[in-house]
mmCIF file as gemmi writes it, N, C-alpha and C atoms, coordinates in Angstrom:
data_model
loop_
_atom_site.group_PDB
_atom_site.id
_atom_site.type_symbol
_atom_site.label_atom_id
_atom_site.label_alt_id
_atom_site.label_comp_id
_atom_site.label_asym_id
_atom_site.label_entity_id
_atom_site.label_seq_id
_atom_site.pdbx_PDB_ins_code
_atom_site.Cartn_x
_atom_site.Cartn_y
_atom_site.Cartn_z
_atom_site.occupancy
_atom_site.B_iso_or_equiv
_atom_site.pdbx_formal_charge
_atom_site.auth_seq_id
_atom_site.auth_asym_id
_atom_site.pdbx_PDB_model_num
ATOM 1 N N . UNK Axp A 1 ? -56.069 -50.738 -32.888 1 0 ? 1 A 1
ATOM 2 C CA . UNK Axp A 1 ? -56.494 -49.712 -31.967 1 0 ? 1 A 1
ATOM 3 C C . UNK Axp A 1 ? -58.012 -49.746 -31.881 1 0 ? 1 A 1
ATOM 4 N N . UNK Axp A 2 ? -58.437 -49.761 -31.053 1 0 ? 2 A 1
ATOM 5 C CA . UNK Axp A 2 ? -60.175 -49.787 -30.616 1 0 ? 2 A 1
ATOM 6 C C . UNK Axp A 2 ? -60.352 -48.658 -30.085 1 0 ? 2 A 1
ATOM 7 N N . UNK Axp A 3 ? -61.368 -48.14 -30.854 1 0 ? 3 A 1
ATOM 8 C CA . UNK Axp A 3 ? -62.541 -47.163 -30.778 1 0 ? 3 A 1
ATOM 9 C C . UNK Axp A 3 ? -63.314 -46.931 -29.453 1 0 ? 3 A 1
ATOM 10 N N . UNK Axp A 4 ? -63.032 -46.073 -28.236 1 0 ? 4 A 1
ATOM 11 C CA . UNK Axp A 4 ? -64.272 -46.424 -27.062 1 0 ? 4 A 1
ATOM 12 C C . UNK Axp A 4 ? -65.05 -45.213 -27.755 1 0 ? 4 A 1
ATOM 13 N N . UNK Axp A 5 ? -66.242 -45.733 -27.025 1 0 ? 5 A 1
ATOM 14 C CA . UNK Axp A 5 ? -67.699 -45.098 -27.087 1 0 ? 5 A 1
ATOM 15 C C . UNK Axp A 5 ? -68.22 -44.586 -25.812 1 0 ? 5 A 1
ATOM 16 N N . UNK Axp A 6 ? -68.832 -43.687 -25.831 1 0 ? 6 A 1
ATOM 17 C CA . UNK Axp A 6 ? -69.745 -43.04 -24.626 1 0 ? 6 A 1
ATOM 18 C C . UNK Axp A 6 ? -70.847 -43.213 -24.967 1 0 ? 6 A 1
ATOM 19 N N . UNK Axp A 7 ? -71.301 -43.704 -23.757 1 0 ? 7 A 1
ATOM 20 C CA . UNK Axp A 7 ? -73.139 -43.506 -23.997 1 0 ? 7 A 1
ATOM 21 C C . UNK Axp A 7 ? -73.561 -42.164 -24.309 1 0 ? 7 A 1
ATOM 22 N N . UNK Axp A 8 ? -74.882 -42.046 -25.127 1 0 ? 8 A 1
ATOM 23 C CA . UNK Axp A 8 ? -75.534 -41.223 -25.015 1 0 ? 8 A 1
ATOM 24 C C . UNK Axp A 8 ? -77.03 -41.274 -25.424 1 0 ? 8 A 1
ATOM 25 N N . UNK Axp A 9 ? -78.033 -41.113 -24.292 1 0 ? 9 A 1
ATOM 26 C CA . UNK Axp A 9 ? -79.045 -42.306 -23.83 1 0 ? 9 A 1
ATOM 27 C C . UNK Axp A 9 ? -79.108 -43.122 -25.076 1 0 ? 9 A 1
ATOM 28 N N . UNK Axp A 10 ? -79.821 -43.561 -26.227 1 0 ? 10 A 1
ATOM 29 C CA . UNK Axp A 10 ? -79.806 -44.686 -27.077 1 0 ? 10 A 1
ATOM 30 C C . UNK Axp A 10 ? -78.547 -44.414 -28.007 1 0 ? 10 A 1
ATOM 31 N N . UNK Axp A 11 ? -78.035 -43.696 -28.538 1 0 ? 11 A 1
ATOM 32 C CA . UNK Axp A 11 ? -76.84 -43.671 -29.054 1 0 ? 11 A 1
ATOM 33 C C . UNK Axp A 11 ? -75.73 -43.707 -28.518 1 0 ? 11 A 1
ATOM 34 N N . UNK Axp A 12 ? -74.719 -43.864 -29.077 1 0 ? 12 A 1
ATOM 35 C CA . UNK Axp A 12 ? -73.048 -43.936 -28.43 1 0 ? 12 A 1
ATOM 36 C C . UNK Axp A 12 ? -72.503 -42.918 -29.086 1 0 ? 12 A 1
ATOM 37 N N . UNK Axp A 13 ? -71.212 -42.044 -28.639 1 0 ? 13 A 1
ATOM 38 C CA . UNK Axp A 13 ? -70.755 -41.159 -28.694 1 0 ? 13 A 1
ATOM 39 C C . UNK Axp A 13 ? -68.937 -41.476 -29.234 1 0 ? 13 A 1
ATOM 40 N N . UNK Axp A 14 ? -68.77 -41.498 -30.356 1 0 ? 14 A 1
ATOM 41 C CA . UNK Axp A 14 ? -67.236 -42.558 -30.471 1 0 ? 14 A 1
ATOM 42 C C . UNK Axp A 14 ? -65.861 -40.972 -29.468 1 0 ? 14 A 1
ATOM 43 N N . UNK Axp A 15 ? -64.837 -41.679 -29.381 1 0 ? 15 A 1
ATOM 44 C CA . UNK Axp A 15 ? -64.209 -40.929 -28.722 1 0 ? 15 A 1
ATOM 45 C C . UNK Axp A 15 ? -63.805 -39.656 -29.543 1 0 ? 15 A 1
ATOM 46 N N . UNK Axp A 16 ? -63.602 -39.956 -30.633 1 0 ? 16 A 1
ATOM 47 C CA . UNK Axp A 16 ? -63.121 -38.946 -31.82 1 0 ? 16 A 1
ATOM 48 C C . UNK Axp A 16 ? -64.192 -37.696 -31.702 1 0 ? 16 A 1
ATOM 49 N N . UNK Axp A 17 ? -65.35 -38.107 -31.519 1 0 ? 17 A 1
ATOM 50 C CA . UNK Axp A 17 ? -66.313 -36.977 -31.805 1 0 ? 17 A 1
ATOM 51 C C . UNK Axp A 17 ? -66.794 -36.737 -30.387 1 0 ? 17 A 1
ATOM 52 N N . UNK Axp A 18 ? -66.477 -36.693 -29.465 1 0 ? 18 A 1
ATOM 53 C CA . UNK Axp A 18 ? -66.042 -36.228 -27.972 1 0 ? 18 A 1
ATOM 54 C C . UNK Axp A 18 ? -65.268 -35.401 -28.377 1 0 ? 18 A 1
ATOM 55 N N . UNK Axp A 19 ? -63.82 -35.564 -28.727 1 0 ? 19 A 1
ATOM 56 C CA . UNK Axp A 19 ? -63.301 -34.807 -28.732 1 0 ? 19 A 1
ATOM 57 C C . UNK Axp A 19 ? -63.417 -34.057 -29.313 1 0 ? 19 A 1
ATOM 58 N N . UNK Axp A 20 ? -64.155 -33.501 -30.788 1 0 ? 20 A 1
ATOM 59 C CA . UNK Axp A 20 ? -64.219 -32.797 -31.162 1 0 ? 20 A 1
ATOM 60 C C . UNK Axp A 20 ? -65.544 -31.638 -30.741 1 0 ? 20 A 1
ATOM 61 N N . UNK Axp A 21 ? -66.285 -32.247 -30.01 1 0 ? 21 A 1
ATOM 62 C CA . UNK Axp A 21 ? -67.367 -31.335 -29.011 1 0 ? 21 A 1
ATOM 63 C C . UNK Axp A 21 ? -66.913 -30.782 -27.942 1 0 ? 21 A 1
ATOM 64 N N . UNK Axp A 22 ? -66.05 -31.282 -27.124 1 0 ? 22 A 1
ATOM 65 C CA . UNK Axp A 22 ? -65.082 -30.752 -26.163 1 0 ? 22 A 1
ATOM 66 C C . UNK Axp A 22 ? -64.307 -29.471 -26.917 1 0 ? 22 A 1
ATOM 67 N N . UNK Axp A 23 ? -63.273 -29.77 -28.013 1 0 ? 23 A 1
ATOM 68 C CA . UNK Axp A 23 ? -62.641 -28.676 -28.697 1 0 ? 23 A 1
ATOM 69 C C . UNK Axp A 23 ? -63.497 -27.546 -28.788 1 0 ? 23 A 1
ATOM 70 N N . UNK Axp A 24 ? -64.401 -27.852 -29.545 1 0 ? 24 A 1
ATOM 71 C CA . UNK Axp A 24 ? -65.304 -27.26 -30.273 1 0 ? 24 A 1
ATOM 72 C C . UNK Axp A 24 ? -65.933 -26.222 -28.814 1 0 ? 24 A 1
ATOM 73 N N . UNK Axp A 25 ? -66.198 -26.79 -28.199 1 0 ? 25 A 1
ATOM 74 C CA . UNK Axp A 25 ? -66.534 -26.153 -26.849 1 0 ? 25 A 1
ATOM 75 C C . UNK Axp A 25 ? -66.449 -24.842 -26.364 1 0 ? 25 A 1
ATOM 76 N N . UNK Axp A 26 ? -64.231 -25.137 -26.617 1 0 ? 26 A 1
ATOM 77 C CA . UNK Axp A 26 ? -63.506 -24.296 -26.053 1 0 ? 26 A 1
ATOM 78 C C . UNK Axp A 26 ? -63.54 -23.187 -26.989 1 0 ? 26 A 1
ATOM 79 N N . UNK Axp A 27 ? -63.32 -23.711 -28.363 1 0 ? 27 A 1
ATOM 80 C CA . UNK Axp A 27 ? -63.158 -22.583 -29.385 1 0 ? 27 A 1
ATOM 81 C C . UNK Axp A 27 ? -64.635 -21.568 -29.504 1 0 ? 27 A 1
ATOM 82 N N . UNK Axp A 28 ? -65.658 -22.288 -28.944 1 0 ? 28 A 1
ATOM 83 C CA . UNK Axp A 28 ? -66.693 -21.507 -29.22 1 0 ? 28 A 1
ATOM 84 C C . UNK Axp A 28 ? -67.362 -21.77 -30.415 1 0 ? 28 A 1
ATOM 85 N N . UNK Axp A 29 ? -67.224 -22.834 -31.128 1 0 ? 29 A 1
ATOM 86 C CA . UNK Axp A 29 ? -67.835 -23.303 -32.553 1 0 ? 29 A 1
ATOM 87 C C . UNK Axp A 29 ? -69.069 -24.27 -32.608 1 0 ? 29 A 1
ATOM 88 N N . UNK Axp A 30 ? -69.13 -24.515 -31.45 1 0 ? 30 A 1
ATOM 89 C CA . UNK Axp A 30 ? -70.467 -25.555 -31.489 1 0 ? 30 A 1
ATOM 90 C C . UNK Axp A 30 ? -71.878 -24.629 -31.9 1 0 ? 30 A 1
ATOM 91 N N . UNK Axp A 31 ? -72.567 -25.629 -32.624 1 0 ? 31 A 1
ATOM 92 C CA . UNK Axp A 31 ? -73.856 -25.395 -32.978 1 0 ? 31 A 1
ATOM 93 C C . UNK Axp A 31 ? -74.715 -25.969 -31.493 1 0 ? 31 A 1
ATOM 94 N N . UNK Axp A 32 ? -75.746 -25.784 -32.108 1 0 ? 32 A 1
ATOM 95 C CA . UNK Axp A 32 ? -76.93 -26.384 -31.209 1 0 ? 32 A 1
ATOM 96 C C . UNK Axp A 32 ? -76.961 -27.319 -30.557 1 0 ? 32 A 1
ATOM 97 N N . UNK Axp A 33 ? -77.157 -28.142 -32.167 1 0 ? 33 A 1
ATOM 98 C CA . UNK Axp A 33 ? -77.094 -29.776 -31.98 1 0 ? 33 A 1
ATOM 99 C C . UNK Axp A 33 ? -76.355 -30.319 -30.97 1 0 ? 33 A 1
ATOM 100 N N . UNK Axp A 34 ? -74.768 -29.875 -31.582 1 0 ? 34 A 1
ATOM 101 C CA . UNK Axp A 34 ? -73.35 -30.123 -31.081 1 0 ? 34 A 1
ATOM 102 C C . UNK Axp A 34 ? -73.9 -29.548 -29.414 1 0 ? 34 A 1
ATOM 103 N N . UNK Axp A 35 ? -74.14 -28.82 -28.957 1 0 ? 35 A 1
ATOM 104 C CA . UNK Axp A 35 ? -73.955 -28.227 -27.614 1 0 ? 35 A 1
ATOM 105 C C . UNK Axp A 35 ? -75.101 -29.404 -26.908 1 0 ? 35 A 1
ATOM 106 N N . UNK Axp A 36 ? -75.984 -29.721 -27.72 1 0 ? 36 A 1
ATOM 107 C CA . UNK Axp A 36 ? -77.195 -30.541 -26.763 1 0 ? 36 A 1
ATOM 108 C C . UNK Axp A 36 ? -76.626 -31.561 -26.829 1 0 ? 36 A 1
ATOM 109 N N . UNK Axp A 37 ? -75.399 -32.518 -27.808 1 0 ? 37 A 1
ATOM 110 C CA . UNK Axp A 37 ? -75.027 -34.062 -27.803 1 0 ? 37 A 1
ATOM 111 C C . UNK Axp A 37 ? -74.279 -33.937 -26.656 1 0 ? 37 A 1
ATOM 112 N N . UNK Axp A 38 ? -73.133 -32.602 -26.075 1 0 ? 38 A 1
ATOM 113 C CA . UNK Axp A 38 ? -72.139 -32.605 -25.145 1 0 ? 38 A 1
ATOM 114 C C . UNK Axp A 38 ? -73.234 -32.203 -23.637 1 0 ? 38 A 1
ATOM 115 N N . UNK Axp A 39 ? -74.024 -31.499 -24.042 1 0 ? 39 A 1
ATOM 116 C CA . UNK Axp A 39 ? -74.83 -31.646 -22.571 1 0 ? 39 A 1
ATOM 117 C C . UNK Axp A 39 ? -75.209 -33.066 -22.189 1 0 ? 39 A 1
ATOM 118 N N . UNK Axp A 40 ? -75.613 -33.609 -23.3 1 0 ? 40 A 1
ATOM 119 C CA . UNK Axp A 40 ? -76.816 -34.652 -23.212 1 0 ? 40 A 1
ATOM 120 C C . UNK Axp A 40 ? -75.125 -35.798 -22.588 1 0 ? 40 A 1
ATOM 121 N N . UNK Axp A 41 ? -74.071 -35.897 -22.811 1 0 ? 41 A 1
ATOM 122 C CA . UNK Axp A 41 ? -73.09 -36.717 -22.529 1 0 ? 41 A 1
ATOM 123 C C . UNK Axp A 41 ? -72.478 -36.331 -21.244 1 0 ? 41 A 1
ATOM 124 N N . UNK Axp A 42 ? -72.644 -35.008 -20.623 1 0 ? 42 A 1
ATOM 125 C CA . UNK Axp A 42 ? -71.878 -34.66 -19.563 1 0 ? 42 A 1
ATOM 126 C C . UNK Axp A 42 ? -73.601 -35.113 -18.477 1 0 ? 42 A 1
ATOM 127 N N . UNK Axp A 43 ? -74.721 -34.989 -18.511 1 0 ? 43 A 1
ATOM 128 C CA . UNK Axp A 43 ? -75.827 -35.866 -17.946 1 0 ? 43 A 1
ATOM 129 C C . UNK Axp A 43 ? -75.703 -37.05 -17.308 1 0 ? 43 A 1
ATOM 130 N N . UNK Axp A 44 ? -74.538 -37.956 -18.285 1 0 ? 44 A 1
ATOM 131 C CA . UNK Axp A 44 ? -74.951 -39.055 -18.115 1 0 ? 44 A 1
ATOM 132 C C . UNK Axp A 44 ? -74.112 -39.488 -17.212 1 0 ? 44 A 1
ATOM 133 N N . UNK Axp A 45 ? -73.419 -38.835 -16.487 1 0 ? 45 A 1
ATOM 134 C CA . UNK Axp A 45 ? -72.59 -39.43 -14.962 1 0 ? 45 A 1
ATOM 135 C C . UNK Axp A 45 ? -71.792 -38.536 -14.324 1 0 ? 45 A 1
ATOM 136 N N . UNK Axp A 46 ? -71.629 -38.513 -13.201 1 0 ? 46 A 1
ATOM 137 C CA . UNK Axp A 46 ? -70.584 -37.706 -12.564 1 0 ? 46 A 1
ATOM 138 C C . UNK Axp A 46 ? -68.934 -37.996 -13.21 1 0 ? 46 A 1
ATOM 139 N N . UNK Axp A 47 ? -68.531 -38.615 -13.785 1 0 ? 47 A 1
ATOM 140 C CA . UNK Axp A 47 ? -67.168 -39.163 -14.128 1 0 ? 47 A 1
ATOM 141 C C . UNK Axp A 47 ? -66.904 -37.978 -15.59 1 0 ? 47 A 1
ATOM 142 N N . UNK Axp A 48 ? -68.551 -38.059 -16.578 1 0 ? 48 A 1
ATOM 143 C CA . UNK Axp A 48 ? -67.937 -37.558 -17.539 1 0 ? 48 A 1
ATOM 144 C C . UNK Axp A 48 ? -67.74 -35.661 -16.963 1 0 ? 48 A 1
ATOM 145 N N . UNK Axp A 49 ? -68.83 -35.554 -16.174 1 0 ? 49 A 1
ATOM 146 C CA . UNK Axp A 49 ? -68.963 -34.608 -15.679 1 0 ? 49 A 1
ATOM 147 C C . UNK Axp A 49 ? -67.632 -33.705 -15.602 1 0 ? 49 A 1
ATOM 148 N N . UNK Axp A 50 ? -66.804 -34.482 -14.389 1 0 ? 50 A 1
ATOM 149 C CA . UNK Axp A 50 ? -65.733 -34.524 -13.703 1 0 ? 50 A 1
ATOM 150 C C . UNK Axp A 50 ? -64.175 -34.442 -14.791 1 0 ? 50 A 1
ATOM 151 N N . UNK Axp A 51 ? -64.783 -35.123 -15.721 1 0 ? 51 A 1
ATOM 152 C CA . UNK Axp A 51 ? -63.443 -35.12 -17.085 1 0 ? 51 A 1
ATOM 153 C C . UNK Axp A 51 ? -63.791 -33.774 -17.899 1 0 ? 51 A 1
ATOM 154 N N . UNK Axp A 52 ? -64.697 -33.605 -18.255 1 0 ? 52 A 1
ATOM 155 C CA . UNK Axp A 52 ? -64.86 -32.517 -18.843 1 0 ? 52 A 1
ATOM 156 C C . UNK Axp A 52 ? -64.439 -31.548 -17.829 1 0 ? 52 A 1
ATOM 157 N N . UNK Axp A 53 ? -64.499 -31.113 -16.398 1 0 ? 53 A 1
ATOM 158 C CA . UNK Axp A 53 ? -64.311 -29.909 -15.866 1 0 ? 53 A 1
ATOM 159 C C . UNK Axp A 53 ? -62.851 -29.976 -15.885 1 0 ? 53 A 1
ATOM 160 N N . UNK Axp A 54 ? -61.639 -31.373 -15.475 1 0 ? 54 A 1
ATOM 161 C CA . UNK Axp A 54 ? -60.764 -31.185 -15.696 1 0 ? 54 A 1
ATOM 162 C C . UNK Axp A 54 ? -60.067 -30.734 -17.236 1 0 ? 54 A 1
ATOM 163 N N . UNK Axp A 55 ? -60.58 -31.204 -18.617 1 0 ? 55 A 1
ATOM 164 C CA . UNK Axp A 55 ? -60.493 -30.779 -19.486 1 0 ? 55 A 1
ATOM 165 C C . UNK Axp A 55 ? -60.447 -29.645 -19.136 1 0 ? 55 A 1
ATOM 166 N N . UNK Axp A 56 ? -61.295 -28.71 -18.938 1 0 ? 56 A 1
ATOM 167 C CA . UNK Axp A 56 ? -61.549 -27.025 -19.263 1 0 ? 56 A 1
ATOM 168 C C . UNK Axp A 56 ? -60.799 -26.465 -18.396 1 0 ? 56 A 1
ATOM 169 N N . UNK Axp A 57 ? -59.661 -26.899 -17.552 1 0 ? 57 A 1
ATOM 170 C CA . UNK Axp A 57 ? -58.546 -26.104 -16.779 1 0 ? 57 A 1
ATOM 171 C C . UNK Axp A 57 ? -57.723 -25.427 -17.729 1 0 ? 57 A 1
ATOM 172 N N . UNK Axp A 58 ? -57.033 -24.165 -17.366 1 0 ? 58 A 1
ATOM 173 C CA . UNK Axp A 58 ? -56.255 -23.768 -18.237 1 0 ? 58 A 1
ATOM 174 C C . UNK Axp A 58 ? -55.583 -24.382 -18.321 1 0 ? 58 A 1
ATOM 175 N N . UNK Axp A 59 ? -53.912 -24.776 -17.209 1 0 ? 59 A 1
ATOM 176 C CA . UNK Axp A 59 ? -53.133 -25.769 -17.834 1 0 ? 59 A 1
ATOM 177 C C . UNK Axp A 59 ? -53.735 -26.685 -18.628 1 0 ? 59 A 1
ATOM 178 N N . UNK Axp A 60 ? -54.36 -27.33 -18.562 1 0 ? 60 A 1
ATOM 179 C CA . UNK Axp A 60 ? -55.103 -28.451 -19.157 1 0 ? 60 A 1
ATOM 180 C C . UNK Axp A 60 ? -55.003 -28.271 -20.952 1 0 ? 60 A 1
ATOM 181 N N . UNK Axp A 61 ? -55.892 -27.023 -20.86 1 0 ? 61 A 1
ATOM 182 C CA . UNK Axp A 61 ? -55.822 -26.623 -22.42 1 0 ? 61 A 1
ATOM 183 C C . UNK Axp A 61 ? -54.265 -26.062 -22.753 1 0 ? 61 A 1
ATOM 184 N N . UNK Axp A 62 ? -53.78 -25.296 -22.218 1 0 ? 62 A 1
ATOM 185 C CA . UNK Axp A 62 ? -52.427 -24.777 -22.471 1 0 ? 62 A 1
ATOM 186 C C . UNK Axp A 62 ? -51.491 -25.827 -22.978 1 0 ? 62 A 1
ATOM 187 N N . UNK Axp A 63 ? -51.511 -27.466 -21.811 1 0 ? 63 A 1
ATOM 188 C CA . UNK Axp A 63 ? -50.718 -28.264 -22.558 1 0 ? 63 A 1
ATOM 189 C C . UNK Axp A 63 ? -51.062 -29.023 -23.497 1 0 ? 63 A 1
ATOM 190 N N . UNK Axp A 64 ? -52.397 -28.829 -23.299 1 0 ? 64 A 1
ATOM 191 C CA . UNK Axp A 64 ? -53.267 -29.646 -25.281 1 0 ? 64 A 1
ATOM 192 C C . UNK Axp A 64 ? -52.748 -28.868 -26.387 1 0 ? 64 A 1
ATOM 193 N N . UNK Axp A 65 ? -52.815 -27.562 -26.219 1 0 ? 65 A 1
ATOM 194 C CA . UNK Axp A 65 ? -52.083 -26.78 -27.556 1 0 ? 65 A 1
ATOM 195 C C . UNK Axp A 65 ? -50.641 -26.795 -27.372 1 0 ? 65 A 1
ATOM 196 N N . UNK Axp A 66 ? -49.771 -26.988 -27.104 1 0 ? 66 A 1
ATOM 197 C CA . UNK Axp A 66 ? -48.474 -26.973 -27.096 1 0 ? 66 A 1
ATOM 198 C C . UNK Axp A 66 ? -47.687 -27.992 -28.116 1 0 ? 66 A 1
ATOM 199 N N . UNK Axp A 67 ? -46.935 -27.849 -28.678 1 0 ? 67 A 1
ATOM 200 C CA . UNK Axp A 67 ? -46.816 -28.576 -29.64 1 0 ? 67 A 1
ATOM 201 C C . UNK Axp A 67 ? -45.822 -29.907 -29.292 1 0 ? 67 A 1
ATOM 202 N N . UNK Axp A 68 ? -45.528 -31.087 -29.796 1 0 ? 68 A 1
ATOM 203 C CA . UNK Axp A 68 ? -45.062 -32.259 -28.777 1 0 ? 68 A 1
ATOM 204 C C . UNK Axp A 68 ? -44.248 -32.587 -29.743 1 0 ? 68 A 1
């Protein structure tokens, strides 16, 4: 299984810890830092932009917590 990465201007962003800034987002737990790495990643294109707003739909989250 391979790891993707997001840019984020000289660093990369692995997918795991996307997701957990996204979560983190929703729950309201981000720090600073955390809130400036997910700004500084939603900056860097209309696409991530665009994934993150679909992320933050309710269905969206409703069927992320649902159990499978």
């Amino acid at each position: 299984m391979s790891v993707t990465s997001y840019p984020i201007k000289e660093k990369e962003i692995t997918t795991q810890q996307l997701v957990y800034l996204i979560t983190g987002y929703i729950a309201g737990i981000l720090n600073h830092t955390e809130i400036g790495k997910l700004e500084r990643w939603l900056l860097q294109s209309i696409h991530n932009q665009l994934l993150f707003a679909e992320l933050l739909l309710p269905y969206n989250i409703r069927n992320a917590m649902r159990p499978h």
